[in-house]
VOKOLRO-944901 format. One record per residue: residue number from 0; residue in three letters; chain; x, y, z of N, C-alpha, C, CB in turn. Coordinates in nm, 2 decimals, decimal comma, always signed. Glycine has a CB too. Example, Ala and Ser with C-alpha at 12.3 -4.5 7.8 and 13.67 -1.06 7.14 Angstrom:
2
+-----+------+-------+--------+--------+--------+--------+--------+--------+--------+--------+--------+--------+--------+--------+
:  nr : rest : kette :   n_px :   n_py :   n_pz :  ca_px :  ca_py :  ca_pz :   c_px :   c_py :   c_pz :  cb_px :  cb_py :  cb_pz :
+-----+------+-------+--------+--------+--------+--------+--------+--------+--------+--------+--------+--------+--------+--------+
:   0 :  Ala :     A :  +1,32 :  -0,57 :  +0,78 :  +1,23 :  -0,45 :  +0,78 :  +1,32 :  -0,33 :  +0,78 :  +1,13 :  -0,45 :  +0,90 :
:   1 :  Ser :     A :  +1,28 :  -0,22 :  +0,71 :  +1,37 :  -0,11 :  +0,71 :  +1,29 :  +0,00 :  +0,79 :  +1,41 :  -0,06 :  +0,57 :
+-----+------+-------+--------+--------+--------+--------+--------+--------+--------+--------+--------+--------+--------+--------+
END
This chain:
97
+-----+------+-------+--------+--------+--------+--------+--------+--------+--------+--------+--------+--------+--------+--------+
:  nr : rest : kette :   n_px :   n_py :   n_pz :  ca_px :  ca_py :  ca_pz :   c_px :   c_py :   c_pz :  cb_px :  cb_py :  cb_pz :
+-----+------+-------+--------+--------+--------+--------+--------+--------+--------+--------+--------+--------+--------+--------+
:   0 :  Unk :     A :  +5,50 :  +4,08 :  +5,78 :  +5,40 :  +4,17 :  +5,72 :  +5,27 :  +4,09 :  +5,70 :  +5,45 :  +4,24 :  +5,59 :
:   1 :  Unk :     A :  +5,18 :  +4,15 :  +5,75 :  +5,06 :  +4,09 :  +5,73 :  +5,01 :  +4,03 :  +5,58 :  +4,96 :  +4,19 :  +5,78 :
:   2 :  Unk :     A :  +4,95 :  +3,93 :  +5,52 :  +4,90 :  +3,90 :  +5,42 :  +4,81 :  +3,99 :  +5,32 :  +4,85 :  +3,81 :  +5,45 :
:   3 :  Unk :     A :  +4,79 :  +4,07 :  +5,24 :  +4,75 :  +4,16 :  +5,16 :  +4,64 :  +4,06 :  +5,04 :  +4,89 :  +4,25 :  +5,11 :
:   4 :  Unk :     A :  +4,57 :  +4,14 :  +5,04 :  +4,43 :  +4,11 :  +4,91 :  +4,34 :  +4,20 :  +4,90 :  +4,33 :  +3,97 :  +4,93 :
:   5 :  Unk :     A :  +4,34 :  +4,17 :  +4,71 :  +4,33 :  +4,32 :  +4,63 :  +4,17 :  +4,29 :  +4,68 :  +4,38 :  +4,34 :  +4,43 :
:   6 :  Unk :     A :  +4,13 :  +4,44 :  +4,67 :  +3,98 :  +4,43 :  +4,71 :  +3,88 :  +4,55 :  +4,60 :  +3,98 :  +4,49 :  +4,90 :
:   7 :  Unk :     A :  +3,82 :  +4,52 :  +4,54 :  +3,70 :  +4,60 :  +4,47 :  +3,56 :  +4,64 :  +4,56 :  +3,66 :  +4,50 :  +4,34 :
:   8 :  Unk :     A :  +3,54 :  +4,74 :  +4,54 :  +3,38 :  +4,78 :  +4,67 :  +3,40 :  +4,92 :  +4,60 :  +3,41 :  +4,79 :  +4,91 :
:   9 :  Unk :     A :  +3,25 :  +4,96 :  +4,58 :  +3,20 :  +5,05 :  +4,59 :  +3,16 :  +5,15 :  +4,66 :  +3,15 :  +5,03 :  +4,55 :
:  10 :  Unk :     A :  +3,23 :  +5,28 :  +4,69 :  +3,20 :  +5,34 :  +4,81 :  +3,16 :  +5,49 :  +4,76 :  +3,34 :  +5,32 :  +4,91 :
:  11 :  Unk :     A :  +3,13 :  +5,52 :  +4,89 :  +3,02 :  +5,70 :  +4,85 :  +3,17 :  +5,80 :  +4,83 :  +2,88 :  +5,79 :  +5,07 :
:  12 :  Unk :     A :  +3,15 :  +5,88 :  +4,72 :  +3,24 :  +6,01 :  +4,68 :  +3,30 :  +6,02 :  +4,76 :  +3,20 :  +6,14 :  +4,66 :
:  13 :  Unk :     A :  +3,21 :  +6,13 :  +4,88 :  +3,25 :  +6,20 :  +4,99 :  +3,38 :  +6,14 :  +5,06 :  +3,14 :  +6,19 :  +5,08 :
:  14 :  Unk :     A :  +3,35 :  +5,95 :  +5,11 :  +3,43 :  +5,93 :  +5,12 :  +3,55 :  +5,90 :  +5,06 :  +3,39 :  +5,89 :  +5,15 :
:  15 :  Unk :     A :  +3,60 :  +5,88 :  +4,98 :  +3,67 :  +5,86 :  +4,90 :  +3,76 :  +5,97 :  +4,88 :  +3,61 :  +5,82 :  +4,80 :
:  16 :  Unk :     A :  +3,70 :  +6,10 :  +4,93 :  +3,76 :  +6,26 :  +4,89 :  +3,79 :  +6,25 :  +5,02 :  +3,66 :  +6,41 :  +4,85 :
:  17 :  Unk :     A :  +3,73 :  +6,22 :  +5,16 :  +3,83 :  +6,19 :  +5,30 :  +3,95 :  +6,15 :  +5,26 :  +3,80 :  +6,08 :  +5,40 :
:  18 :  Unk :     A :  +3,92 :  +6,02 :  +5,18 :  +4,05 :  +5,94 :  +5,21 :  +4,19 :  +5,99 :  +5,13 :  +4,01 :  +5,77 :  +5,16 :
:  19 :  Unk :     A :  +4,12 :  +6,05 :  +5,04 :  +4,25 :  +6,12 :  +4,95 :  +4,31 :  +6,26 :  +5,00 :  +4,20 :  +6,16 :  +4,79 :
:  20 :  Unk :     A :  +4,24 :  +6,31 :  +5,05 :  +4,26 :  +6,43 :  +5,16 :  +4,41 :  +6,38 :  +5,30 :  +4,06 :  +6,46 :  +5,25 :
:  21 :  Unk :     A :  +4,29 :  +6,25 :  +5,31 :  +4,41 :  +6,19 :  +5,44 :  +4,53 :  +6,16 :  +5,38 :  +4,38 :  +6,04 :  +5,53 :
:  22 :  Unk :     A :  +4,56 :  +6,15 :  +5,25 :  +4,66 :  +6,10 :  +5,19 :  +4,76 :  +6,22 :  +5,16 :  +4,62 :  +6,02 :  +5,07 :
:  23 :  Unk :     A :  +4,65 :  +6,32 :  +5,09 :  +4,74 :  +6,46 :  +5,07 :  +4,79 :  +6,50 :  +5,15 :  +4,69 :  +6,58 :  +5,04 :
:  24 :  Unk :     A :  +4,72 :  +6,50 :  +5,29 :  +4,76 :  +6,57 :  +5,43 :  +4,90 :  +6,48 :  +5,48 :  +4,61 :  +6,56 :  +5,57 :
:  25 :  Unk :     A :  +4,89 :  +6,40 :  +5,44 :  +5,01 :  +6,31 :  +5,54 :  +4,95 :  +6,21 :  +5,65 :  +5,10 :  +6,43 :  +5,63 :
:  26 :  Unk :     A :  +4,82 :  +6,22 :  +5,62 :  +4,76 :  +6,12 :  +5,78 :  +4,77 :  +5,97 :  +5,76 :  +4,56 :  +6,15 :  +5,81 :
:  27 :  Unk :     A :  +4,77 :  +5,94 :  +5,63 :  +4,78 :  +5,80 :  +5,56 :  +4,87 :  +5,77 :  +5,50 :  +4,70 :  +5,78 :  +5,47 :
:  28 :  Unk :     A :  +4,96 :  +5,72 :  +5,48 :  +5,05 :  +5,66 :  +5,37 :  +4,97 :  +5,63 :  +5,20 :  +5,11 :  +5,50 :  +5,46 :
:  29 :  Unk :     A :  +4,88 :  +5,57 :  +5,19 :  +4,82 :  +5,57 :  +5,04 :  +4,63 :  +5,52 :  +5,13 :  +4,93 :  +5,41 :  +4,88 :
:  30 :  Unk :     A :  +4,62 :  +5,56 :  +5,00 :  +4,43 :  +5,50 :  +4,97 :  +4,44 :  +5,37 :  +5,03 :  +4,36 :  +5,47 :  +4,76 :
:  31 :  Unk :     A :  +4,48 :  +5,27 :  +5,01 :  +4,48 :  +5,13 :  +5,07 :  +4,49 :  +5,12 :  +5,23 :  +4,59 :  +5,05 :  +5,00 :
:  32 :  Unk :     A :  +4,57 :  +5,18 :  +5,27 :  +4,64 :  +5,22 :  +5,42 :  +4,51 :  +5,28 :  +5,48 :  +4,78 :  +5,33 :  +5,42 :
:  33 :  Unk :     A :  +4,45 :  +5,35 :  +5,42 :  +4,33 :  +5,41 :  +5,54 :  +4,23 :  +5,35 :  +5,50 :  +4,30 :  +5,57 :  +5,55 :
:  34 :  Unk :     A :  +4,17 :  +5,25 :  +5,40 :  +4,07 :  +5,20 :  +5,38 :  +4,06 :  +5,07 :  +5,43 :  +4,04 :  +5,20 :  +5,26 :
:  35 :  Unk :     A :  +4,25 :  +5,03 :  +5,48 :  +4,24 :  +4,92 :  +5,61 :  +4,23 :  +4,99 :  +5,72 :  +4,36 :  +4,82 :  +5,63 :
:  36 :  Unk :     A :  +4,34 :  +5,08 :  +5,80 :  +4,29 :  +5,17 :  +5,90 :  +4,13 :  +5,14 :  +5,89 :  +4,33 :  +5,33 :  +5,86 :
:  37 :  Unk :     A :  +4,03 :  +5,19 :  +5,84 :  +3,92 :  +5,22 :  +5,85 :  +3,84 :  +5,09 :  +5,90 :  +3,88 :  +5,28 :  +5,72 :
:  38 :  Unk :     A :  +3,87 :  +4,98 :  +5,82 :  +3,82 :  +4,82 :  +5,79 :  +3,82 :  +4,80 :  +5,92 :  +3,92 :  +4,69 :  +5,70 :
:  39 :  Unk :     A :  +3,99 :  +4,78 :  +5,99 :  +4,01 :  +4,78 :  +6,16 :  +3,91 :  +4,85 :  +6,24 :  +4,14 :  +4,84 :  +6,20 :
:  40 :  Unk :     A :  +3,88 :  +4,99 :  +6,26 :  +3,83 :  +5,03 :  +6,34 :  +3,67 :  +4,97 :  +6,33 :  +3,87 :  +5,16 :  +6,34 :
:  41 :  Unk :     A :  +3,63 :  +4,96 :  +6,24 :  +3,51 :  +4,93 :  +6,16 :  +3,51 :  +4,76 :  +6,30 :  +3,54 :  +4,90 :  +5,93 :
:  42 :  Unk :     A :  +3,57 :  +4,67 :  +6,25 :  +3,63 :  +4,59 :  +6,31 :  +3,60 :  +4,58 :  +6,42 :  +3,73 :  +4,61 :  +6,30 :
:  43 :  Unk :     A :  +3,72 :  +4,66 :  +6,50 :  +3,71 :  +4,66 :  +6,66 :  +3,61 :  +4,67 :  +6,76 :  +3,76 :  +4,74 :  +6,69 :
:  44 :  Unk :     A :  +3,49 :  +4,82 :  +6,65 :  +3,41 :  +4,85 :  +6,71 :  +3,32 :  +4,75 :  +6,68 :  +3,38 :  +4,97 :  +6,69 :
:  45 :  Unk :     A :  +3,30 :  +4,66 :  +6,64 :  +3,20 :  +4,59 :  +6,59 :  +3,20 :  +4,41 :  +6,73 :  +3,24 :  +4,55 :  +6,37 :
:  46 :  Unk :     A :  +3,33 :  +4,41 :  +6,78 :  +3,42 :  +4,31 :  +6,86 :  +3,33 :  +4,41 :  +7,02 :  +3,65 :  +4,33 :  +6,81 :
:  47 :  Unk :     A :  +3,38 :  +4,51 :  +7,03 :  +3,30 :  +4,58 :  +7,16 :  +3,19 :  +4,57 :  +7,19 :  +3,29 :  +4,71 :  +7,17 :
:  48 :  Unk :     A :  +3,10 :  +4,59 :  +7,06 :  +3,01 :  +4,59 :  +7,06 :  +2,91 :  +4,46 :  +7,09 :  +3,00 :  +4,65 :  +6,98 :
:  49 :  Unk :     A :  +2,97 :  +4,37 :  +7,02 :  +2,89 :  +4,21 :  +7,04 :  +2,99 :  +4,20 :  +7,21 :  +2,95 :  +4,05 :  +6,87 :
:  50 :  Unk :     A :  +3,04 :  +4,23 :  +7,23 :  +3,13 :  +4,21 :  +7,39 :  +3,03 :  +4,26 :  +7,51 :  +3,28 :  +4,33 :  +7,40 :
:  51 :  Unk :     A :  +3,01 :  +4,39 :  +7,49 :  +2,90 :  +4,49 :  +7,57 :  +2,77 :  +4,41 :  +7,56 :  +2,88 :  +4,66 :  +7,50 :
:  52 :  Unk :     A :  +2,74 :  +4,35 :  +7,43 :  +2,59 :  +4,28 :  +7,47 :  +2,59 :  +4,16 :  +7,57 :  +2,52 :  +4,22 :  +7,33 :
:  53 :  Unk :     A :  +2,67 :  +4,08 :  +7,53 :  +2,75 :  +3,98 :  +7,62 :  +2,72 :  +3,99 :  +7,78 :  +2,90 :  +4,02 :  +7,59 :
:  54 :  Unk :     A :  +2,77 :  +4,15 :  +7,79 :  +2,81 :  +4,16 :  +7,91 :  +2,68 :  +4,16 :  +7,96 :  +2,89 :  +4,27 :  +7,95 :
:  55 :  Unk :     A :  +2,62 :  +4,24 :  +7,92 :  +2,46 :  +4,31 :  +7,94 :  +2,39 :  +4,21 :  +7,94 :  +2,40 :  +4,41 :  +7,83 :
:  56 :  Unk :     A :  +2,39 :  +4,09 :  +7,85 :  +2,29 :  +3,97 :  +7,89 :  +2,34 :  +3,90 :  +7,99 :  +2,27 :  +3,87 :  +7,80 :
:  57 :  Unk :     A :  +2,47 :  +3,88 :  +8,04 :  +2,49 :  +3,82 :  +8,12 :  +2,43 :  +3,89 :  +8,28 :  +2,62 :  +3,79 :  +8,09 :
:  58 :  Unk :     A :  +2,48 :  +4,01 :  +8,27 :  +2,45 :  +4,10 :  +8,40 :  +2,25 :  +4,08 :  +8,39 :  +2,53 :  +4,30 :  +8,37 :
:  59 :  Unk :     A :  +2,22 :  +4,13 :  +8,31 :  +2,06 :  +4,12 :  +8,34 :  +1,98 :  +4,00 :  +8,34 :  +1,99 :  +4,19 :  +8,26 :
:  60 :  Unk :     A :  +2,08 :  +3,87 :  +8,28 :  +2,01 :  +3,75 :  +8,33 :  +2,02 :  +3,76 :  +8,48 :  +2,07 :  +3,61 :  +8,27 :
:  61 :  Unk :     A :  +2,12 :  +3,77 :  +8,58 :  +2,18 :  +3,76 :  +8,71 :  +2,05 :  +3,88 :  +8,79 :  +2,39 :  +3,80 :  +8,71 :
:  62 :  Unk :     A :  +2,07 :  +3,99 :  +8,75 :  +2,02 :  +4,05 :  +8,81 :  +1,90 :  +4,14 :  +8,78 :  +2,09 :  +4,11 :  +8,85 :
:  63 :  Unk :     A :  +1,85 :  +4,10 :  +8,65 :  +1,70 :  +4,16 :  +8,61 :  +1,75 :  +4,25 :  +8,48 :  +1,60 :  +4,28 :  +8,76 :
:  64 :  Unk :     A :  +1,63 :  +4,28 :  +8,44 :  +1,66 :  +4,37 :  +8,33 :  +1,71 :  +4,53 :  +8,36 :  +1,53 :  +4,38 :  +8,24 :
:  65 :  Unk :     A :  +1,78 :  +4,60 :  +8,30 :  +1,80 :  +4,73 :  +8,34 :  +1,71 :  +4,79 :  +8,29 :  +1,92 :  +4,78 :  +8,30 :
:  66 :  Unk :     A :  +1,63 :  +4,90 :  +8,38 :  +1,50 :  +4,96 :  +8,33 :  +1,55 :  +5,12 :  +8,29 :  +1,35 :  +4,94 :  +8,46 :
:  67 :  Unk :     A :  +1,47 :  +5,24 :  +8,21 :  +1,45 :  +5,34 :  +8,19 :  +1,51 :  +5,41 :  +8,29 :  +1,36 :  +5,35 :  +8,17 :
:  68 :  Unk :     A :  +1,39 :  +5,38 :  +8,43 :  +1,48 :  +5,47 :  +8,53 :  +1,63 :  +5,43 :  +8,58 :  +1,40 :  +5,49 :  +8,65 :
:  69 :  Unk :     A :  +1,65 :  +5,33 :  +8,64 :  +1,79 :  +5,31 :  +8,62 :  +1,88 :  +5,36 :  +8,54 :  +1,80 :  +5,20 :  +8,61 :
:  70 :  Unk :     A :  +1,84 :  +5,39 :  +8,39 :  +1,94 :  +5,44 :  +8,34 :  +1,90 :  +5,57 :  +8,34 :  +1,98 :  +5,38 :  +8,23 :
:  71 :  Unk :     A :  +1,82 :  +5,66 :  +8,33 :  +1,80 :  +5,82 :  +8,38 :  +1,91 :  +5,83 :  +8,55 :  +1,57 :  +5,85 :  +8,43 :
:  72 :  Unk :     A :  +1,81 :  +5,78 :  +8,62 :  +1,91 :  +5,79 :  +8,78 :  +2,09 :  +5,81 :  +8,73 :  +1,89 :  +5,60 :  +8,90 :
:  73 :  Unk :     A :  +2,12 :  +5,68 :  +8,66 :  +2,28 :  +5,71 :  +8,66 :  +2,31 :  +5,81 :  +8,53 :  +2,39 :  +5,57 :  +8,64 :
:  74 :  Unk :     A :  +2,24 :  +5,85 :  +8,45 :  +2,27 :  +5,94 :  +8,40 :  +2,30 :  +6,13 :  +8,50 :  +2,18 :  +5,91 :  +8,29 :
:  75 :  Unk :     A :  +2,17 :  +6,09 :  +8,57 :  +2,18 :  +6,26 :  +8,70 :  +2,30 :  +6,21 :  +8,73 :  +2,07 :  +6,30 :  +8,87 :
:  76 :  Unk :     A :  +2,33 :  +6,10 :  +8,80 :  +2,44 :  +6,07 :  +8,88 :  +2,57 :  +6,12 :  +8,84 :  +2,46 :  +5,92 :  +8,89 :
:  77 :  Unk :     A :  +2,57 :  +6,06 :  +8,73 :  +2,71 :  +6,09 :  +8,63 :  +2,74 :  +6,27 :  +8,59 :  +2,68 :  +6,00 :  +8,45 :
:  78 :  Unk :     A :  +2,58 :  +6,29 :  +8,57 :  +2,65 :  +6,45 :  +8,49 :  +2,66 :  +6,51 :  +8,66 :  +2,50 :  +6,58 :  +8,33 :
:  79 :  Unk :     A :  +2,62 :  +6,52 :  +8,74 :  +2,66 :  +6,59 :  +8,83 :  +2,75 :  +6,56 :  +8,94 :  +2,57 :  +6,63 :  +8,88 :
:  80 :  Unk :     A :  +2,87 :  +6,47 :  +8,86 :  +3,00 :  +6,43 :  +8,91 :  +3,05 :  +6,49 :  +8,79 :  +3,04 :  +6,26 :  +8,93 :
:  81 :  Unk :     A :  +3,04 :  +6,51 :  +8,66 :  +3,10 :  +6,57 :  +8,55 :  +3,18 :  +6,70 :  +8,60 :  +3,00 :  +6,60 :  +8,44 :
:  82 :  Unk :     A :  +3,30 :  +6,71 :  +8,55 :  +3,36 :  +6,84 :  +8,56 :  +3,39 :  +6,87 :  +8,41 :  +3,50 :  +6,83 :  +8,67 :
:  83 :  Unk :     A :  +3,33 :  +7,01 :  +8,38 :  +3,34 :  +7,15 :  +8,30 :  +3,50 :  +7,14 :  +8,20 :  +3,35 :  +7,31 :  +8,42 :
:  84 :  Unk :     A :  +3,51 :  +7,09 :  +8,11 :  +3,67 :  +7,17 :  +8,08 :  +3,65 :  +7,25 :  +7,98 :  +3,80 :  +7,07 :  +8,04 :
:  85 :  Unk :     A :  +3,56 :  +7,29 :  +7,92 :  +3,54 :  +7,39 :  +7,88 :  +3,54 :  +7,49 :  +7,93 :  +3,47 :  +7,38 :  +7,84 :
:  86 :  Unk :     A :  +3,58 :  +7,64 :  +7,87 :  +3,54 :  +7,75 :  +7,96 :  +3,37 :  +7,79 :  +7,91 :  +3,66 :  +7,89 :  +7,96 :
:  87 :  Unk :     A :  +3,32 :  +7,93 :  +7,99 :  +3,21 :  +8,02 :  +7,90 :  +3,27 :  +8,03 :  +7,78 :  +3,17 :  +8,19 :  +7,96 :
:  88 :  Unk :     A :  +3,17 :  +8,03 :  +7,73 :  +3,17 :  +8,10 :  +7,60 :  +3,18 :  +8,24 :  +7,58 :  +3,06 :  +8,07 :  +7,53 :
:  89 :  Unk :     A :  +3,26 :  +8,27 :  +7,51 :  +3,37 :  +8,42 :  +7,45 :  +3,21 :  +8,53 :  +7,43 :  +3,50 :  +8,36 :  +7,21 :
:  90 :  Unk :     A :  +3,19 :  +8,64 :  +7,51 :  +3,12 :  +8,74 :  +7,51 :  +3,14 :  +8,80 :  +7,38 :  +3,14 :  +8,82 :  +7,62 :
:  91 :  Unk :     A :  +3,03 :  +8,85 :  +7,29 :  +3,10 :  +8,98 :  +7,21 :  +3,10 :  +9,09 :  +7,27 :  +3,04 :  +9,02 :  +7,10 :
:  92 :  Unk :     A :  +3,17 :  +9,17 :  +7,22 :  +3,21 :  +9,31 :  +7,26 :  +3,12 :  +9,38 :  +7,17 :  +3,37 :  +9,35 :  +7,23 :
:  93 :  Unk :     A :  +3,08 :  +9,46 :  +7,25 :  +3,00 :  +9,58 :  +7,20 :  +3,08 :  +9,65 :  +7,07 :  +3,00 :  +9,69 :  +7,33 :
:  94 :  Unk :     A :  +3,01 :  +9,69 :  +6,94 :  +3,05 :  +9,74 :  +6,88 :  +3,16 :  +9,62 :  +6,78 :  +3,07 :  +9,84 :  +6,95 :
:  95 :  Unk :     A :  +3,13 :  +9,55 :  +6,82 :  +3,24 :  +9,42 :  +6,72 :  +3,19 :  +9,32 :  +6,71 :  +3,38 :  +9,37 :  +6,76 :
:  96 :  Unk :     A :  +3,20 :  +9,26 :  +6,57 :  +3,14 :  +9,16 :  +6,51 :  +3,15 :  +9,07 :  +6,52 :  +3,12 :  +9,15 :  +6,44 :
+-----+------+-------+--------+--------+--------+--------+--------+--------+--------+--------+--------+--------+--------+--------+
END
């Protein structure tokens, strides 16, 4: 089992009413458990992120900076390879609310 240490931080209501909610619901085991849950993802994403810059400097030292249009172009590119999984949206019926 991983090493444990008690931690004091001040945090916003709201959250704090997540985290006890996740606890009521069953999504957490206790308050501590999802405020590490949380720490990790906090974490991980923070590890991607300095990763992706990484990448990005390395790729645009090699091959130039990535400009505006470049990234417009692969954005058309992308959404009109996108497939729908959504359906329409639910019509009302005449006479119902």
């Amino acid at each position: 089992m991983t090493p444990k240490t008690r931690l004091s931080a001040s945090v916003d209501v709201d959250l704090v009413a997540a985290a006890h909610r996740a606890v009521d619901e069953g999504r957490a085991p206790s308050l501590s458990a999802w405020v590490s849950d949380a720490l990790q993802l906090k974490l991980d994403h923070d590890r991607r992120m300095t990763a992706l810059d990484e990448f990005l400097a390395r790729y645009e030292s090699e091959h130039g900076e990535i400009t505006e249009q470049e990234i417009d172009e692969a954005t058309r590119r992308m959404r009109s390879q996108a497939v729908v999984v959504r359906g329409k949206p639910a019509r009302k019926r005449r006479g119902v609310a």
